[in-house]
C-alpha positions, -999 to +999 in steps of 0.1 A: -164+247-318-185+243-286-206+219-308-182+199-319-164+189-289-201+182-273-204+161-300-171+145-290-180+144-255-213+134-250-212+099-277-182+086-251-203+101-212-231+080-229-216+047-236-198+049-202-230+054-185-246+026-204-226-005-194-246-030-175-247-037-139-227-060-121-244-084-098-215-077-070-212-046-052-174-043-045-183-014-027-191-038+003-179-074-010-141-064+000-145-052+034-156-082+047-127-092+073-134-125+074-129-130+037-103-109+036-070-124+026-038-120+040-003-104+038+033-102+049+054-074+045+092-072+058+116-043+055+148-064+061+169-032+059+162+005+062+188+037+066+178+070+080+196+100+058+219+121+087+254+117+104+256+087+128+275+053+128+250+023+110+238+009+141+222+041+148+208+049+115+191+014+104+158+006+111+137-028+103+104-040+108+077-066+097+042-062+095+011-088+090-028-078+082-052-083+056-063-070+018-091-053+015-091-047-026-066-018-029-057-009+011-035-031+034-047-028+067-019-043+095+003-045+120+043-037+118+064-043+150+103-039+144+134-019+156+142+020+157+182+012+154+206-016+156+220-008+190+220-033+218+194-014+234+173-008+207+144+005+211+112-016+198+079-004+182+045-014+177+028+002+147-004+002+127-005+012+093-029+017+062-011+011+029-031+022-005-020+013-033-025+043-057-017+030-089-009+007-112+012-004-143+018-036-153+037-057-125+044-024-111+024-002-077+027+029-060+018+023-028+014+050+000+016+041+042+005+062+069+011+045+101+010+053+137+025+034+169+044+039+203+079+027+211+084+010+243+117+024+256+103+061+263+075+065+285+045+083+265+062+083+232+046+085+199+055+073+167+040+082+133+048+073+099+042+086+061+062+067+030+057+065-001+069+029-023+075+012-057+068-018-054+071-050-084+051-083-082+080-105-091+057-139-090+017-147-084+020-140-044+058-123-038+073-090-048+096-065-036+101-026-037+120+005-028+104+024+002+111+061+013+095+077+042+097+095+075+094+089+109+085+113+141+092+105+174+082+125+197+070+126+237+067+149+266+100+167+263+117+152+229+110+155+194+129+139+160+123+138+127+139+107+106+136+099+066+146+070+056+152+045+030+147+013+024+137-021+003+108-043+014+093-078+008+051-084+006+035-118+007+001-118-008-025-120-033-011-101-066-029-071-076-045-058-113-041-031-132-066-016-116-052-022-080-076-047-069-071-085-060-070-112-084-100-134-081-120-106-058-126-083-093-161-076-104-173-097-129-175-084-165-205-094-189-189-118-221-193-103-255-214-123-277-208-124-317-179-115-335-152-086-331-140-064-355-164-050-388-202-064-392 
């Protein structure tokens, strides 16, 4: 038994080790920041989950940065509630896109930021999305996540839900950036039986 399945598994470890080299090393070709491309993503409308009346529970922000392969890098500025005085955040996040079918993305933020109406406060942020690339550049998707707020004598805890819109370069199956993949060798001959 042990044979056969080395027999199995070896054939396949080989011709995955064999393929030939690329002449780009993505490793270091899509961190360039200059290259980089950019991005826009909105969250028009978010609702924390708890008791309150809507203008307390809705949060939106928008965020700009660049694309570096399969991780948004950026900053999101927007509003903790609908009140009159609402309170207004500055926030960076890392978004990674974890994976990939079809027009489809899972996409996981952490973020962290300060709001400006409490002195010394501290924001940070974790959500998780499902995003769809509706055309070459826009999509849209469904956002969960949570907050915490937190400063010297307060602390909160909000999840929330949401939709969001992204601006950008669409990605591949594989998560990275059309026209930034590494290039594949062409197959020469004939497909199929020889």
């Amino acid at each position: 038994m042990r044979l056969l399945l080395l027999l199995l598994v070896f054939p396949a470890y080989v011709f995955a080790q064999s393929g030939s080299p690329s002449d780009v090393d993505t490793t270091k070709s899509p961190f360039s920041f200059k290259n980089a491309p950019w991005y826009g993503r909105s969250m028009p409308f978010g609702i924390y989950t708890g008791a309150g009346k809507l203008a307390d529970r809705a949060v939106q922000s928008i965020e700009i940065g660049k694309t570096f392969n399969v991780i948004d890098v950026g900053v999101a500025a927007g509003r903790s509630t609908f009140r009159p005085d609402t309170t207004f955040f500055v926030e960076g996040r890392v978004t990674m896109d974890v994976g990939n079918y079809g027009p489809f993305a899972s996409e996981m933020t952490i973020g962290a930021g300060k709001l400006f109406s409490k002195p010394g406060s501290l924001m940070l942020e974790l959500s998780y999305s499902i995003f769809a690339q509706i055309t070459r550049k826009f999509g849209f998707g469904l956002i969960t996540g949570y907050y915490d707020f937190s400063n010297e004598f307060t602390d909160s805890a909000k999840t929330y839900y949401g939709v969001y819109l992204r601006y950008g370069l669409e990605r591949t199956d594989t998560g990275g950036l059309l026209g930034l993949a590494r290039p594949h060798p062409r197959l020469r001959g004939r497909h199929g039986h020889r």
